[in-house]
N, CA, C and O atoms as CSV, one atom per row, in Angstrom:
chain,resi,resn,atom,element,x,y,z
A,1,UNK,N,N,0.640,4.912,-10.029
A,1,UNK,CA,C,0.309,5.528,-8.767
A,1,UNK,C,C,1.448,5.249,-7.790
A,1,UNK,O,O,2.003,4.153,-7.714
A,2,UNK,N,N,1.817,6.510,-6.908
A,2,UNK,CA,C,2.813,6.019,-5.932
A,2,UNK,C,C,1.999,5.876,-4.591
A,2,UNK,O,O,1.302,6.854,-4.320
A,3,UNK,N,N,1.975,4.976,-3.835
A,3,UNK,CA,C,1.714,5.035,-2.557
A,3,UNK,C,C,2.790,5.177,-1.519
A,3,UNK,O,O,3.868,4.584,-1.499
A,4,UNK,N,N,2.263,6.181,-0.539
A,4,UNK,CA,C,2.987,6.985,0.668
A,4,UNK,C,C,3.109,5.863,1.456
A,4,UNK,O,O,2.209,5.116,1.839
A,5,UNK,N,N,4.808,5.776,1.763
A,5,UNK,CA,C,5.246,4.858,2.638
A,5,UNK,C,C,4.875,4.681,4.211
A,5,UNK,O,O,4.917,3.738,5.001
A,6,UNK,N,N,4.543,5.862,4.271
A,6,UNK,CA,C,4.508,6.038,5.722
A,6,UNK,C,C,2.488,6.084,6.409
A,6,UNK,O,O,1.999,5.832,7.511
A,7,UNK,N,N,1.825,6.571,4.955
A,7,UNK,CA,C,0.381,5.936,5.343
A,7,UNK,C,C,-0.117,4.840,5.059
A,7,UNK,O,O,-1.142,4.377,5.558
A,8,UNK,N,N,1.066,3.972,3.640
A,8,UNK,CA,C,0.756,2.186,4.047
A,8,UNK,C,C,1.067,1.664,5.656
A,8,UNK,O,O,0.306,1.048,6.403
A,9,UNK,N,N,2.495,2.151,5.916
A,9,UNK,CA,C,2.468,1.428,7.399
A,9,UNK,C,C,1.478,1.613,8.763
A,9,UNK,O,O,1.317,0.891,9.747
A,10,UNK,N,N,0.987,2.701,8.431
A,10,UNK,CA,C,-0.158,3.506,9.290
A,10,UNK,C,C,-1.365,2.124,9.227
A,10,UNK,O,O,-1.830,1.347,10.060
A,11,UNK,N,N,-1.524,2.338,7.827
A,11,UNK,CA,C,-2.717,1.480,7.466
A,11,UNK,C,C,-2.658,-0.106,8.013
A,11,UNK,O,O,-3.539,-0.903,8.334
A,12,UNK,N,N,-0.993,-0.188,7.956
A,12,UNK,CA,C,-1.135,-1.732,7.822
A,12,UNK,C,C,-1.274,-2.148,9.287
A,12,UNK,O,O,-1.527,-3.315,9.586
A,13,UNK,N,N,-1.098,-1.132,10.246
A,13,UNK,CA,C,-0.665,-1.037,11.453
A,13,UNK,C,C,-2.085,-1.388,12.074
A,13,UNK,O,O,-2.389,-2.407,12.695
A,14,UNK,N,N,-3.109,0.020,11.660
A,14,UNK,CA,C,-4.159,-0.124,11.968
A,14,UNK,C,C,-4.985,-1.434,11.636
A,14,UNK,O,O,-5.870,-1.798,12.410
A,15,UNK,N,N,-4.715,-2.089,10.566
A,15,UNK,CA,C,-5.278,-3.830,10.288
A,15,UNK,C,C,-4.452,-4.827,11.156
A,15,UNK,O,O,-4.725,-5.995,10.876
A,16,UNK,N,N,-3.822,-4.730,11.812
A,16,UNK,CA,C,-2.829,-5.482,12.546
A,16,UNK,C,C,-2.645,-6.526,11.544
A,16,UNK,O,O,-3.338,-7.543,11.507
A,17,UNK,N,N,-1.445,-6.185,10.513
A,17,UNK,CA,C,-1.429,-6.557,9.486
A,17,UNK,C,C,0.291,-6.596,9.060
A,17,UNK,O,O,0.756,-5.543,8.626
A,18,UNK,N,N,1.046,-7.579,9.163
A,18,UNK,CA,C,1.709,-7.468,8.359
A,18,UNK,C,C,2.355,-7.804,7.251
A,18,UNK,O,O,1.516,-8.287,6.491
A,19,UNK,N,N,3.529,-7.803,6.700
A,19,UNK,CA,C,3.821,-7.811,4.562
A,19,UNK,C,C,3.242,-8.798,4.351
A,19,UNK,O,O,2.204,-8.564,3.732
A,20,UNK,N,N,3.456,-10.232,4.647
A,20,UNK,CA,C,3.093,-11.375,4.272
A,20,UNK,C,C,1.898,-11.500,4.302
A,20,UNK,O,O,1.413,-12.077,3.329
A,21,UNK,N,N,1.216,-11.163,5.086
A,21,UNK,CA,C,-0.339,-11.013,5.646
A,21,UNK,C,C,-0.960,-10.030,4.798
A,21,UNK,O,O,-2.007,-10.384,4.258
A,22,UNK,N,N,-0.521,-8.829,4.560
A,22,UNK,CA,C,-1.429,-8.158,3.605
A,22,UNK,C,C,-0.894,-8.497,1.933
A,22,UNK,O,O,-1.547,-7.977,1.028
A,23,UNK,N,N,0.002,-9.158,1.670
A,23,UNK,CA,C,0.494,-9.804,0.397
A,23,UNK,C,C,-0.563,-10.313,0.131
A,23,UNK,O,O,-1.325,-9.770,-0.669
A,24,UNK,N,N,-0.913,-11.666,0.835
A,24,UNK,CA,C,-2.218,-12.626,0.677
A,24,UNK,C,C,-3.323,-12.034,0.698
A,24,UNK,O,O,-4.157,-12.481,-0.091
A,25,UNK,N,N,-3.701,-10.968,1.483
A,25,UNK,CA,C,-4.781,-10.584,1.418
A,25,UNK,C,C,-5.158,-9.922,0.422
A,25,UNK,O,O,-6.256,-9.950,-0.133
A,26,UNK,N,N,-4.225,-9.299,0.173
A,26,UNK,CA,C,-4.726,-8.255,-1.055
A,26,UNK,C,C,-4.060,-9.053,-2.996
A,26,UNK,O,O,-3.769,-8.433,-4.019
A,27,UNK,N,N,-4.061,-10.412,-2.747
A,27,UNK,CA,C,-3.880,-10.952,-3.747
A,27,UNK,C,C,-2.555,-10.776,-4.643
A,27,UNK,O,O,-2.631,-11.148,-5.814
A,28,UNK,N,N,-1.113,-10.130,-4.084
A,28,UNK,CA,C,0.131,-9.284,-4.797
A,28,UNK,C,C,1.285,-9.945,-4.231
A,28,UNK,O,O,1.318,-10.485,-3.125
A,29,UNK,N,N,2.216,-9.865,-5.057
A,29,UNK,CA,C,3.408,-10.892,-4.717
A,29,UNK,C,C,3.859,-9.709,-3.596
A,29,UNK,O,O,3.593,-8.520,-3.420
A,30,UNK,N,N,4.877,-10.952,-2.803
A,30,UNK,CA,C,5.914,-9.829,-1.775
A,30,UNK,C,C,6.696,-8.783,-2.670
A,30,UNK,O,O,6.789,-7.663,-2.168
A,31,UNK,N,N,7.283,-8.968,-3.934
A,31,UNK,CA,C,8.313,-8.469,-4.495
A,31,UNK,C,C,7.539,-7.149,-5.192
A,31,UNK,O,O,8.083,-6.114,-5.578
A,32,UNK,N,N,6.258,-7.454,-5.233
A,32,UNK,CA,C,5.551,-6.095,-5.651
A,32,UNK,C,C,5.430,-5.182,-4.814
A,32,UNK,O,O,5.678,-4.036,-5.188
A,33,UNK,N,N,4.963,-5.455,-3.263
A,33,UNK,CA,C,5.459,-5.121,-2.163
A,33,UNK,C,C,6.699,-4.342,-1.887
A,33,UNK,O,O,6.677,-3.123,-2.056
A,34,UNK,N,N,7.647,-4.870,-1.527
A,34,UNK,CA,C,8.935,-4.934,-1.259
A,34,UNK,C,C,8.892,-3.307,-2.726
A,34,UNK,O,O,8.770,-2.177,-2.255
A,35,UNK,N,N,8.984,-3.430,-4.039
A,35,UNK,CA,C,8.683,-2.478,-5.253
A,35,UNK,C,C,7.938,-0.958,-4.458
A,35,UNK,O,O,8.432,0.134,-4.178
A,36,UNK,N,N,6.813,-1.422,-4.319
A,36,UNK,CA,C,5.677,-0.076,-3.309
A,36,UNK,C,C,6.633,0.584,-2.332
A,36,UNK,O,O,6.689,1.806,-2.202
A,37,UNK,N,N,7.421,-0.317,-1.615
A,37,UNK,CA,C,7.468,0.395,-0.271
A,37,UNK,C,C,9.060,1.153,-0.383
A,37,UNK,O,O,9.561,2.042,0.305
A,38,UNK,N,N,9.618,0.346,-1.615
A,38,UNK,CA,C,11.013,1.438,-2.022
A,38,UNK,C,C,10.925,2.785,-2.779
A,38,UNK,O,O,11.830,3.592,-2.988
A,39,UNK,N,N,9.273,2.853,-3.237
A,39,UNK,CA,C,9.192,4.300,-3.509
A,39,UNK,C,C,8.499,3.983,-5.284
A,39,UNK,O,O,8.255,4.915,-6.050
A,40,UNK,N,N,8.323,2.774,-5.582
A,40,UNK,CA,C,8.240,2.658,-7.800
A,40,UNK,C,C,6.649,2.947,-7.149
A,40,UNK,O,O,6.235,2.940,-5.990
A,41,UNK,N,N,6.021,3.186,-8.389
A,41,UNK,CA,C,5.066,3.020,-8.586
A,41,UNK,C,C,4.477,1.984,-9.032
A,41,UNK,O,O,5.024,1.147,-9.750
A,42,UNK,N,N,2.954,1.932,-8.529
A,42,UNK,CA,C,2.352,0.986,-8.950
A,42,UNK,C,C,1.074,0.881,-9.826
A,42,UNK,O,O,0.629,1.991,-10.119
A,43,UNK,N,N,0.359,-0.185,-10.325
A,43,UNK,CA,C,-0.725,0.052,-11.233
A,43,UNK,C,C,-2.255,0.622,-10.228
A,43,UNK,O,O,-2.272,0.438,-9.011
A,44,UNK,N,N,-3.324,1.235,-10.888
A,44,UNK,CA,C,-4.181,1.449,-10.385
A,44,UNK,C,C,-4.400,0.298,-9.554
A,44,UNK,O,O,-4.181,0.345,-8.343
A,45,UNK,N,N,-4.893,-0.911,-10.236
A,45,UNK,CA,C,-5.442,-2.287,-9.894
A,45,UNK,C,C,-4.677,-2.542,-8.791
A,45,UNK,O,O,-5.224,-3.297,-7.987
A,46,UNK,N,N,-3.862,-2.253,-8.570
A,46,UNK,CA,C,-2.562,-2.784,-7.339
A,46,UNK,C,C,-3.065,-1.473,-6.348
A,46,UNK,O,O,-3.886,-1.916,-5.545
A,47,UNK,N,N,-2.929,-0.594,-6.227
A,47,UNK,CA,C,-3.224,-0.237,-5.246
A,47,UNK,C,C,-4.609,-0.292,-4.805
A,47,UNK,O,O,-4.748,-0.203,-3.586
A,48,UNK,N,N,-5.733,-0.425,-5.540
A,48,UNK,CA,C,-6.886,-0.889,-5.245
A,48,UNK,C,C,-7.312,-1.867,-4.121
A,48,UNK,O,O,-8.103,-1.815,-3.180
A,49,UNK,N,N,-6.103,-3.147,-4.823
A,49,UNK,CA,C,-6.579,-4.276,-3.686
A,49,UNK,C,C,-5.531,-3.982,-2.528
A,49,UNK,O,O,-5.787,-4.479,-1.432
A,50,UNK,N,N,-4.623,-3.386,-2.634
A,50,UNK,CA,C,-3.841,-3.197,-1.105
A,50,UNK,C,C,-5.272,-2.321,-0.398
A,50,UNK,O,O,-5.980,-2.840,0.465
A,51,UNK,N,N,-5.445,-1.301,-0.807
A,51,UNK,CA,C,-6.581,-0.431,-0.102
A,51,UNK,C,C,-7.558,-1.307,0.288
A,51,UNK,O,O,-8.289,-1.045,1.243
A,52,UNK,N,N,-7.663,-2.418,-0.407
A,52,UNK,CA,C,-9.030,-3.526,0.212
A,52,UNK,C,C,-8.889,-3.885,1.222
A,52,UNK,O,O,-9.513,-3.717,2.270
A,53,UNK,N,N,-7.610,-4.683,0.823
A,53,UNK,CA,C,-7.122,-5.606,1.571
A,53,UNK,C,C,-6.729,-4.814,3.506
A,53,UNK,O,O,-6.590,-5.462,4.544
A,54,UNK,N,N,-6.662,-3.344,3.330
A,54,UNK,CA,C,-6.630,-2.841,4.908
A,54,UNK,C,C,-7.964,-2.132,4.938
A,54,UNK,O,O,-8.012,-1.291,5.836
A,55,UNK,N,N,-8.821,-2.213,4.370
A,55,UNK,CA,C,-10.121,-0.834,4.314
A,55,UNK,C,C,-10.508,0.075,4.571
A,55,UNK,O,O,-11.460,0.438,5.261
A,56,UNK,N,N,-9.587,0.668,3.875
A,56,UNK,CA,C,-9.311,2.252,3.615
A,56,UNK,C,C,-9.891,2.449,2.071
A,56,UNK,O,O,-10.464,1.638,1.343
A,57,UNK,N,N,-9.448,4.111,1.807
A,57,UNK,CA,C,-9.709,4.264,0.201
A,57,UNK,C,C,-8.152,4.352,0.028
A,57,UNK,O,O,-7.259,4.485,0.865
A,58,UNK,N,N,-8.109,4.173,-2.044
A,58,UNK,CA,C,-6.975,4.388,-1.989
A,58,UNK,C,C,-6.805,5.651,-2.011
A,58,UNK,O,O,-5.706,5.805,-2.544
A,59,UNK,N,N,-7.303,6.813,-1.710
A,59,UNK,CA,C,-6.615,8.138,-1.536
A,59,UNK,C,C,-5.879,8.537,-0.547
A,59,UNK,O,O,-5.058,9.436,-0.371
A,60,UNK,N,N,-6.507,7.365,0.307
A,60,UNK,CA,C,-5.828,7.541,2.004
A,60,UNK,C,C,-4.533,6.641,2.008
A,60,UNK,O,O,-3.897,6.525,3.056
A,61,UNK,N,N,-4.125,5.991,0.835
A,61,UNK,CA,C,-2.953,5.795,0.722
A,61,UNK,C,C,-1.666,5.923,-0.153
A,61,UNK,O,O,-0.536,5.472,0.033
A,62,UNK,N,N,-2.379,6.957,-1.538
A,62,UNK,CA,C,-1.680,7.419,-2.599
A,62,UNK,C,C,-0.583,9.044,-1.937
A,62,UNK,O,O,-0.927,9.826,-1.051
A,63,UNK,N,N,0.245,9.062,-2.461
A,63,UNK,CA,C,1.178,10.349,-2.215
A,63,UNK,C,C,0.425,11.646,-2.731
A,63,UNK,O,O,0.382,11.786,-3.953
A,64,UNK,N,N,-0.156,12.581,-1.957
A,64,UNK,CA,C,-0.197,13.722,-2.626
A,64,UNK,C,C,0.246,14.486,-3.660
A,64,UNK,O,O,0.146,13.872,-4.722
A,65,UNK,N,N,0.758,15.734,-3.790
A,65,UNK,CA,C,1.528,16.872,-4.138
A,65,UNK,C,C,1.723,17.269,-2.497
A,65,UNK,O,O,0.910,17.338,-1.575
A,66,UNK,N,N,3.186,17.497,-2.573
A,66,UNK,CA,C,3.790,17.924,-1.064
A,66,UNK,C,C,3.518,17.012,-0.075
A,66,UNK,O,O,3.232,17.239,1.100
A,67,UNK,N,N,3.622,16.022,-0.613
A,67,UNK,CA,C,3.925,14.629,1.002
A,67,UNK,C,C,5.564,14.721,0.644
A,67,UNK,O,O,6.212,15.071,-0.342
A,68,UNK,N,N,5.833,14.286,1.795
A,68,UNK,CA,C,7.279,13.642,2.255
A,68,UNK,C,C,7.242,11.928,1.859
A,68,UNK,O,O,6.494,11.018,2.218
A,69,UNK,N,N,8.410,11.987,0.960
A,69,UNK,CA,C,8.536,10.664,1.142
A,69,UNK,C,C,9.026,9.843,1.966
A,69,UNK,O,O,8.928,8.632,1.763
């Protein structure tokens, strides 16, 4: 799964939340992090708990068809 760079920061924004802070929260190293936000993809399970970890779904943070990266 790729998650959209620009509706994680939305999200993380809205949790007043940031990397280190939602790292821990959502149980994922920084470097997996740091991985997400340069554009790789990630496993279902991984974006699951980021989506927890701000409480959202993860659809509200996966890339469409026709998002901008």
């Amino acid at each position: 799964m790729k998650i959209n760079k620009e509706k994680l920061m939305l999200a993380m924004a809205n949790a007043r939340l940031n990397a280190f802070e939602l790292c821990e929260a959502a149980g994922i190293q920084y470097q997996t992090y740091r991985r997400i936000i340069k554009g790789n993809p990630c496993k279902p399970a991984t974006a699951g708990s980021i989506a927890a970890a701000l409480g959202v779904r993860v659809e509200d943070l996966v890339e469409k068809e026709g998002d901008k990266e």
